[in-house]
SEKE-807389 format. One record per atom (N, C-alpha, C): residue number from 1; atom name; x, y, z. Coordinates in nm, 3 decimals. Each point is the difference from the previous one (the first is absolute). Layout:
N
 seq atom       X       Y       Z
 NUM   CA       X       Y       Z
...
//
This chain:
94
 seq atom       X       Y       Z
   1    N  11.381   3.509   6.996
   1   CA  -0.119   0.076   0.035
   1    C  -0.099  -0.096   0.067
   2    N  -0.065  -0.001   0.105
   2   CA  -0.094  -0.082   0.058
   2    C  -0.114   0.094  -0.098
   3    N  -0.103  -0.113   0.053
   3   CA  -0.106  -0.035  -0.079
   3    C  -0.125   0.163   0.066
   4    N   0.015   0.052   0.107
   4   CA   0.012   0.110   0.093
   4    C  -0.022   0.106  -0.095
   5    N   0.149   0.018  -0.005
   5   CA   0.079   0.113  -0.113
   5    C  -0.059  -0.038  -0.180
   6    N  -0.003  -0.112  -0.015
   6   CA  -0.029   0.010  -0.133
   6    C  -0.157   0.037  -0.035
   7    N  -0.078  -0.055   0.126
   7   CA  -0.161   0.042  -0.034
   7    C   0.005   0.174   0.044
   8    N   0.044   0.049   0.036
   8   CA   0.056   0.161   0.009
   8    C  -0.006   0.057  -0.102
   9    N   0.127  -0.034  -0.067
   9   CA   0.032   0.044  -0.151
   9    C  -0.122  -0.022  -0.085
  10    N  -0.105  -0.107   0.007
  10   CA  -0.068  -0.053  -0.116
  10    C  -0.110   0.137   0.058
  11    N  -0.028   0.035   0.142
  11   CA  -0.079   0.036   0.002
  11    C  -0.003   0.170  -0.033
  12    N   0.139   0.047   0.020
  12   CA   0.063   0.132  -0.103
  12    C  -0.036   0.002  -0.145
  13    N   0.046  -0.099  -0.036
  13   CA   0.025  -0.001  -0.137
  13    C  -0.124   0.008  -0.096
  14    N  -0.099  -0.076   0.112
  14   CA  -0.169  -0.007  -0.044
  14    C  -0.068   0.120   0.017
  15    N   0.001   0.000   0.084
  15   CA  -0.152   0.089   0.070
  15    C   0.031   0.124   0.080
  16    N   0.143   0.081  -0.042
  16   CA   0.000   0.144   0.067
  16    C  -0.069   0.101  -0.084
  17    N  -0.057   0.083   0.043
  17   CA  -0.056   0.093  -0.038
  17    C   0.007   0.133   0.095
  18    N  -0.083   0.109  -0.031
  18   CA  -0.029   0.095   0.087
  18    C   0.006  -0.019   0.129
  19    N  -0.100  -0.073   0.043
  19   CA  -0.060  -0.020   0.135
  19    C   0.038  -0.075   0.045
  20    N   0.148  -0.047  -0.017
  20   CA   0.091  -0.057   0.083
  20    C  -0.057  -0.133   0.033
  21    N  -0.058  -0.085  -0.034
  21   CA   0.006  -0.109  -0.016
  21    C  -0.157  -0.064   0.062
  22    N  -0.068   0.169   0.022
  22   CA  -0.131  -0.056   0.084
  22    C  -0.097  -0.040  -0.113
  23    N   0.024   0.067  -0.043
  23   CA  -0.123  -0.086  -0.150
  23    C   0.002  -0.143   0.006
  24    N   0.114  -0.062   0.048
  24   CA   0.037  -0.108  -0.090
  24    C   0.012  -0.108   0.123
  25    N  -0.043   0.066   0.130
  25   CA   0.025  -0.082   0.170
  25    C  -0.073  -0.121  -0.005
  26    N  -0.096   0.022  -0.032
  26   CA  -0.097  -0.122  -0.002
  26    C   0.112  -0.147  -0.065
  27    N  -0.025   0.034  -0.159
  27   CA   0.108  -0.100  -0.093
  27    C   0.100  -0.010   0.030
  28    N   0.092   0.098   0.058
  28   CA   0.151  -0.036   0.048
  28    C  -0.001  -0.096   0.170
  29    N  -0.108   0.027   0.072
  29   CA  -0.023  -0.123   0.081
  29    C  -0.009  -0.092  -0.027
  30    N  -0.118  -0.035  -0.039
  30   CA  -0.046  -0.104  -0.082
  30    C   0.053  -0.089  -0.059
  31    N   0.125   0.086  -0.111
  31   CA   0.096  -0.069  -0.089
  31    C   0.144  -0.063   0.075
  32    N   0.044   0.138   0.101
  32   CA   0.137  -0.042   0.056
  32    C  -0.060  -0.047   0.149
  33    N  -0.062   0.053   0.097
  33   CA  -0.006  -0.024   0.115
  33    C  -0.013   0.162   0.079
  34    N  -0.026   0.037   0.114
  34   CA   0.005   0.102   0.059
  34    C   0.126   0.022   0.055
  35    N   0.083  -0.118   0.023
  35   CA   0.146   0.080   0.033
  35    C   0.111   0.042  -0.088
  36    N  -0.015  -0.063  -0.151
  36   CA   0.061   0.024  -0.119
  36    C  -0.084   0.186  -0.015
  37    N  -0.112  -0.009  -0.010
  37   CA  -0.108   0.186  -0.034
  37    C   0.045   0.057   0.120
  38    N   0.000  -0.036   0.130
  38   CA   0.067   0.095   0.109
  38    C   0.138   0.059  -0.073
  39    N   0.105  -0.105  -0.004
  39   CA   0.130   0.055  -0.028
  39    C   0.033   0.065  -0.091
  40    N  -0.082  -0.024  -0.106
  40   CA   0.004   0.106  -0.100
  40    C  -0.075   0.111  -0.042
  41    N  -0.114   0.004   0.132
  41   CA  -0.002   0.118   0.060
  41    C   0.077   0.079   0.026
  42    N   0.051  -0.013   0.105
  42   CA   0.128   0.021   0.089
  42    C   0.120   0.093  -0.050
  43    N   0.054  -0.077  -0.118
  43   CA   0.103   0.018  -0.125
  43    C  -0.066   0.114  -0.057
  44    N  -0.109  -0.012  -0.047
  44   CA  -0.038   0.132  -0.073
  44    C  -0.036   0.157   0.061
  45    N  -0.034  -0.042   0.107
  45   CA   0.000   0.142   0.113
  45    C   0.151   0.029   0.015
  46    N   0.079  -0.098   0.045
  46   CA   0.172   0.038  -0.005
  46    C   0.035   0.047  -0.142
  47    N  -0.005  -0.028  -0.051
  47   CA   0.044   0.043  -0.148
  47    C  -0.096   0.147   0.005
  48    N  -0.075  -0.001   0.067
  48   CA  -0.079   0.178  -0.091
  48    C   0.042   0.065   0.106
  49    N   0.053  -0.053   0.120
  49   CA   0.020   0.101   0.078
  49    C   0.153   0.016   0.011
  50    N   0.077  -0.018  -0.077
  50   CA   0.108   0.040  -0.050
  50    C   0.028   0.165   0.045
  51    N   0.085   0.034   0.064
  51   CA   0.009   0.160   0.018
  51    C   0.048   0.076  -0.136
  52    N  -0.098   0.148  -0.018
  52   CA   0.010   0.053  -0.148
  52    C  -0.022   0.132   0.034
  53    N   0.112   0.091   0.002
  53   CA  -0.010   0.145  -0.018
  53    C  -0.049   0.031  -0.122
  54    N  -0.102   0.017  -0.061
  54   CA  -0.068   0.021  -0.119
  54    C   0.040   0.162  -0.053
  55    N   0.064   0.033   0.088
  55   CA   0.043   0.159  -0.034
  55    C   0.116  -0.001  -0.094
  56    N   0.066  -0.091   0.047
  56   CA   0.176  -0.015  -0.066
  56    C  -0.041  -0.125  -0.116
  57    N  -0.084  -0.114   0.042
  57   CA   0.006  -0.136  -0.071
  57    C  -0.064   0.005  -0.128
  58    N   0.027  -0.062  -0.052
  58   CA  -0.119  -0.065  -0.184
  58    C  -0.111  -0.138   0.063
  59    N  -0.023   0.003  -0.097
  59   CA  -0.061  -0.150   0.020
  59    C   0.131  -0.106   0.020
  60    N   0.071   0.001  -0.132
  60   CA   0.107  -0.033  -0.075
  60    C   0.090  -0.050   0.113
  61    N   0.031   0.081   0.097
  61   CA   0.119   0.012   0.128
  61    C  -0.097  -0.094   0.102
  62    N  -0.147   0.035  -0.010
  62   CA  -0.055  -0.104   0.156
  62    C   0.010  -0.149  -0.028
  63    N  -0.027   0.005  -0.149
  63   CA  -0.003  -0.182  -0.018
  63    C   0.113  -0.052  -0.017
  64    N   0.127   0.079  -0.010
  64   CA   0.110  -0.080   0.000
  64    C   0.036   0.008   0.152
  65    N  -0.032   0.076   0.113
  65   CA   0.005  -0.014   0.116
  65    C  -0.117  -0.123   0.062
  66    N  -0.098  -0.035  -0.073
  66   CA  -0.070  -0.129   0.053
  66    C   0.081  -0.090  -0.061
  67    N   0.012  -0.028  -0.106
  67   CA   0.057  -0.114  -0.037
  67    C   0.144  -0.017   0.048
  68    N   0.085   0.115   0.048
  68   CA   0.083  -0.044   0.111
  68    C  -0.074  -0.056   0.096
  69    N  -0.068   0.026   0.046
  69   CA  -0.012  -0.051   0.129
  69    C  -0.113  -0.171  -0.018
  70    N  -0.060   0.030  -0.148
  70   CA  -0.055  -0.136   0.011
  70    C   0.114  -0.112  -0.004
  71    N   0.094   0.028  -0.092
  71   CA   0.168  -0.129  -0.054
  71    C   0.047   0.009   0.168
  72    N  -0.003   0.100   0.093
  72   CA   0.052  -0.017   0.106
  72    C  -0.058  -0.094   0.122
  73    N  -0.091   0.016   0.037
  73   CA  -0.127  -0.074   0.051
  73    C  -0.039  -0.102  -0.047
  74    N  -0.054   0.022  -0.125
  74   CA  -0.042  -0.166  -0.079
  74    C   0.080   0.013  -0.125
  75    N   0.051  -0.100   0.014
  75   CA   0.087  -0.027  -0.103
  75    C  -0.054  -0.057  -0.140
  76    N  -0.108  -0.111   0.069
  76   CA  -0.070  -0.086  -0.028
  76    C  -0.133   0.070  -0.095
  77    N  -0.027   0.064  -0.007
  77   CA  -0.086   0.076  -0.079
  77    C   0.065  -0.041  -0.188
  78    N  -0.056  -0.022  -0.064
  78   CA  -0.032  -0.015  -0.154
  78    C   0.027   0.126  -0.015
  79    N   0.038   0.040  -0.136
  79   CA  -0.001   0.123  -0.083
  79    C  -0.211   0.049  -0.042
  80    N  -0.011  -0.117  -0.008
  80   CA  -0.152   0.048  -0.018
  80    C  -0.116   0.051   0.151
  81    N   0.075  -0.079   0.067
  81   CA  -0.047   0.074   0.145
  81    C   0.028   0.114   0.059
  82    N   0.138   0.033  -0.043
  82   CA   0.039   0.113   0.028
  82    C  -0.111   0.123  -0.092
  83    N  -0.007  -0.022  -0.128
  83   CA  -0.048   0.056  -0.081
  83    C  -0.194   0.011   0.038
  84    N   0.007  -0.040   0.043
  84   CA  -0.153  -0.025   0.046
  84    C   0.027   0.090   0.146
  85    N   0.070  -0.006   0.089
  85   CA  -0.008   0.092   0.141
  85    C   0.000   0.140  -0.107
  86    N   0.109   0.001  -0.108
  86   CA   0.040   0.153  -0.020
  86    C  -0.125   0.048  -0.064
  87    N  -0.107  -0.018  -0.031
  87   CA  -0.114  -0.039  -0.096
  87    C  -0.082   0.093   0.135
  88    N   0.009  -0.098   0.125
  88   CA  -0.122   0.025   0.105
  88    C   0.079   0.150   0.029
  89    N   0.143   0.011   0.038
  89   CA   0.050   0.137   0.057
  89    C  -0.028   0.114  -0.092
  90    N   0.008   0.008  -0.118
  90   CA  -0.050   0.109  -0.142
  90    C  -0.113   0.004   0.044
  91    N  -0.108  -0.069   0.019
  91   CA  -0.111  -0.004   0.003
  91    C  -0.051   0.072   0.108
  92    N   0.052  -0.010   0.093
  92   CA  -0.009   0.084   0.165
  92    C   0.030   0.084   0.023
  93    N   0.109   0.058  -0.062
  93   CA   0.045   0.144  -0.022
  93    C  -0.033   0.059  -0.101
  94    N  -0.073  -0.014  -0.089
  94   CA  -0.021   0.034  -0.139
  94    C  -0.106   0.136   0.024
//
């Protein structure tokens, strides 16, 4: 894992919430840098914008369709990072 990817994860694992990570823009600059908070920007808009027929789907069925696609894409993601995107996606659709 570069050092990239791991301030990513720390910054999942920390500071997701509701508002997708803007609460927290200031300190996640600050702490990682603006191109570490860009990219995991980035990641978290991809992850919510996951395609979801909400007519046919659960919750249940969309997050195992992100987390396909997060193990597919980033591999590199922590179990606790992952758990922290699925945190921000509940939260957005909720």
């Amino acid at each position: 894992m570069t050092p990239q990817q791991a301030a990513i994860c720390k910054l999942f694992s920390g500071h997701m919430n509701a508002s997708l990570l803007q609460d927290g823009q200031a300190e996640g600059t600050a702490t990682h840098g603006p191109a570490v908070y860009a990219e995991a920007r980035r990641i978290v808009q991809e992850a919510i914008a996951v395609p979801v027929d909400w007519s046919k789907a659960s919750m249940e069925q969309v997050l195992d369709a992100m987390f396909a696609m997060l193990r597919t894409r980033y591999p590199w993601l922590t179990r606790d990072a992952q758990i922290g995107l699925q945190l921000a996606y509940t939260m957005t659709w909720k």
